[in-house]
Each structure stands twice: as C-alpha cells, then as structure tokens.
N, C-alpha and C positions, 0 to 999 in steps of 0.2 A: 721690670720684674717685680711682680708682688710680691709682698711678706705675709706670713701668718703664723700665730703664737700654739704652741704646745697645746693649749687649750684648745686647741681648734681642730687639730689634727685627728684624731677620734670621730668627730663629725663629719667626716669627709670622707668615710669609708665608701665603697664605692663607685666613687665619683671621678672624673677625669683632670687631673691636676696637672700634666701638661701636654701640649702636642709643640713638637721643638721644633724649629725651620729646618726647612731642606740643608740637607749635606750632599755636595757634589761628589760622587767615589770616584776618581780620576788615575790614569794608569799610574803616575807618580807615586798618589797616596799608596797606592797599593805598591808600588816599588820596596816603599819605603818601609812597608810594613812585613815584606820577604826579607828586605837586608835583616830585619830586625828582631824577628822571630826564626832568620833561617831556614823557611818556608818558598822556595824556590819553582815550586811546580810550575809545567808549562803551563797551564790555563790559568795560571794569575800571571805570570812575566812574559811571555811570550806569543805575541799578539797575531802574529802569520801562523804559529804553528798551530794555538787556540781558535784560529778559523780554520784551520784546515782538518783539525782531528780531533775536535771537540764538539758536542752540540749543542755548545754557547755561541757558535758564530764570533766566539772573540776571547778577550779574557775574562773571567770574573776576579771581585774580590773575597778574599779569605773569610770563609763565615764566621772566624774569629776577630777580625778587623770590625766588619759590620755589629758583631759585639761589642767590640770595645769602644764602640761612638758612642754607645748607652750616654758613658759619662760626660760627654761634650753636649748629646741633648737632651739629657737629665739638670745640667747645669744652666741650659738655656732655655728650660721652658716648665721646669716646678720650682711651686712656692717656695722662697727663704723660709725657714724656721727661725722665729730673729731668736730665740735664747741658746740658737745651736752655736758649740763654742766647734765643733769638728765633726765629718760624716766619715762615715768607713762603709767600705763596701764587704757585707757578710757572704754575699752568695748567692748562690743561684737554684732553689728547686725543682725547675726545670728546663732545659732549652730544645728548644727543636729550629733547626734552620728548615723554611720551607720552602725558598725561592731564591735562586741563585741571583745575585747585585752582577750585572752587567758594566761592565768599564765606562765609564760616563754616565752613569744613573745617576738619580738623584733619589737620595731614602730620609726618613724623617722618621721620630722615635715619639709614640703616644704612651701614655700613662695615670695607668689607672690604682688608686691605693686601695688594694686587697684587706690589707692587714693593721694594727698595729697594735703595738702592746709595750708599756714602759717596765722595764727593767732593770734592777740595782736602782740606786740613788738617782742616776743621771744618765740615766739612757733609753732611748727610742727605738723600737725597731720596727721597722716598714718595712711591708712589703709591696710593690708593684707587678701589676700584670702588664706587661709592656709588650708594644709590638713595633718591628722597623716597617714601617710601609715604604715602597718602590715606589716610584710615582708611576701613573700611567698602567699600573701593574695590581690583578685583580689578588693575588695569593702576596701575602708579606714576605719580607726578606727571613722575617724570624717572630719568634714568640718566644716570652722567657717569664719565668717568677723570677722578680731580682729582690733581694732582701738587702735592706743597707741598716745601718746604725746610726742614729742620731744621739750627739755626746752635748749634755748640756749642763751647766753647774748643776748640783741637786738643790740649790733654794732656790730654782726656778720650775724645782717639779710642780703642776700642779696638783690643789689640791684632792684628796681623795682615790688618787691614782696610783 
C-alpha cells in the first residue's frame, strides 16, 4: 500500500487512487448480513424460492451490504495519508444501486477523488466518485459520491491551506 502526504492530495483531484481486489459475495456473507441488519427477504436468504420467483435466477445480495464493502476496498486500495491520525466516514451525496450482485459474484470497488477541501485546523474532506464493478458484468453493482473526513494534528496542516 502506498502513502502520500497532505500535500499531495489536492493534486490528485481527478485522478484514480484506488481500484481494490475482488470481493467474493457468497450466500454466507449475505446470511450474515440479514441476521445483522434483520433483512430477511427471500431473494437474499432463500435460494430455491429466489430461483423460482424472482428474476435473479437465485439469490442476490443486499444493495446495502454491497455498500458497506466501500470500507474494506477503500482500505485495500487508496493511498495512506501518512499525517492522518483518524478517517470518518461523513456521507454519501449520492447513491444509486444499478445492478443487482448475484450470489457468488465477484465485485471490486474503483476510486476516483472528486473533491477536497481542508477544514478547521485539522481536517480533510474528500470526496470520491466510486463504483462497485461485478465482474464479467457490463452495468456496476452501484455508483456513489462518498465523502469521508481525514483527521490529522493541525501542525501538520499544510502550508497555505
């Protein structure tokens, strides 16, 4: 995993700063993700009934689940910030799920920084325009503006900024 400093970030405006490895979505994951969220519908848990009465041919997963991989390939595929002491996740200005994740897909999370702008003393905000691509699959699982918070001491703002 690369690093790059504060300073650099600004420069990087739209440019692609990660594309993260494939994620296997497996009936499990998704099991685990109905206990969890209490999301039970047949076409994510119920794999005979979701080939027989759905026009997924099977089960899919939760187009919230496929969201919330953001952070696993957010974390496996953009730059460290080396003065960041903490990231927070601020939000999202837009989501649109476009393509249902089939049970045994594989999806992978690219990343492009739209935005950014420092704020108070000691904080970053970026934005990404991210998409889950399916593999094999011409339309994305999803497209999203994700805006996060980069927290970093303020004697490591840099200058000017």
């Amino acid at each position: 995993m690369r690093e790059i400093s504060l300073v650099d970030v600004p420069g990087l405006l739209g440019q692609e700063l990660g594309l993260s490895d494939w994620i296997v979505v497996d009936q499990t994951m998704i099991d685990l993700f109905a206990d969890a969220t209490h999301d039970h519908q047949f076409i994510h848990v119920d794999p005979e009934r979701a080939a027989a009465e759905s026009p997924f041919g099977g089960t899919i997963a939760h187009g919230f689940l496929t969201l919330s991989l953001l952070s696993a390939m957010n974390f496996g595929s953009v730059p460290k910030i080396r003065e960041q002491t903490m990231g927070l996740n601020y939000g999202f200005d837009r989501i649109r799920f476009m393509s249902p994740v089939r049970t045994g897909s594989r999806v992978r999370g690219r990343f492009v920084l739209s935005d950014c702008r420092f704020r108070g003393a000691g904080m970053l905000m970026t934005t990404y325009e991210v998409t889950v691509e399916i593999e094999n699959e011409k339309k994305p699982a999803l497209t999203a503006n994700w805006i996060t918070i980069v927290q970093f001491d303020p004697k490591d703002r840099p200058e000017g900024v």
